[in-house]
N, C-alpha and C positions, 0 to 999 in steps of 0.2 A: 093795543098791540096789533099788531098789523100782520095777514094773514098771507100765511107763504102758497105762490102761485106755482103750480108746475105745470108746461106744456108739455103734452107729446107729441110727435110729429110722426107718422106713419112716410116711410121711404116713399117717396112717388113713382110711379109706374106709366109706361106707355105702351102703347100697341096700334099694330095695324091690320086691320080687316084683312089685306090681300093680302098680307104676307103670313099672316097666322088666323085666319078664317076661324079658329075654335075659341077666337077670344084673347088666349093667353098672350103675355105679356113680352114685348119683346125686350124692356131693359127697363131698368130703375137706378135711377139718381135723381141730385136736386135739381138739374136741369131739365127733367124729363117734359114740361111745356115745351121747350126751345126744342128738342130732339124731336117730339111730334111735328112740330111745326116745319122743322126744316126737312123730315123725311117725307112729307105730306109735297110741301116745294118740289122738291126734288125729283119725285115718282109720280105724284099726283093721287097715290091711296088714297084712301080714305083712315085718317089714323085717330086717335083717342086719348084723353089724358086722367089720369085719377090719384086725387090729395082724399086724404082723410085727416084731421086736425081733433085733438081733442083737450082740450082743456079744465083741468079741474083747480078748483078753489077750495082753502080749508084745510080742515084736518084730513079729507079721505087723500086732498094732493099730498099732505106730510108723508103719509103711510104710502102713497103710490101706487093706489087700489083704483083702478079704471072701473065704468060699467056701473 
């Protein structure tokens, strides 16, 4: 029997230092590499990018229990 896999993907998020100095995020979607990159291009910021991926195998993926 063969064991049901389930990903979960956390939205991706970007940001930029000059424009939000405290960190926080200025947008999330699945392009958000491509929108750092081209607003970094663009203005010359300094900007940021963040995936989190987690993957579970098994029975805790059937149930849908992370952690």
């Amino acid at each position: 029997m063969r064991r049901k896999t389930v990903c979960y993907d956390t939205a991706q998020i970007w940001g930029c230092f000059a424009c939000r100095p405290d960190g926080t995020a200025l947008g999330q979607s699945k392009n958000a590499l491509a929108l750092a990159a081209r607003h970094h291009d663009a203005t010359g910021h300094p900007t940021w990018y963040e995936a989190v991926k987690h993957v579970l195998y098994g029975r805790r993926a059937e149930e849908g229990v992370r952690g």
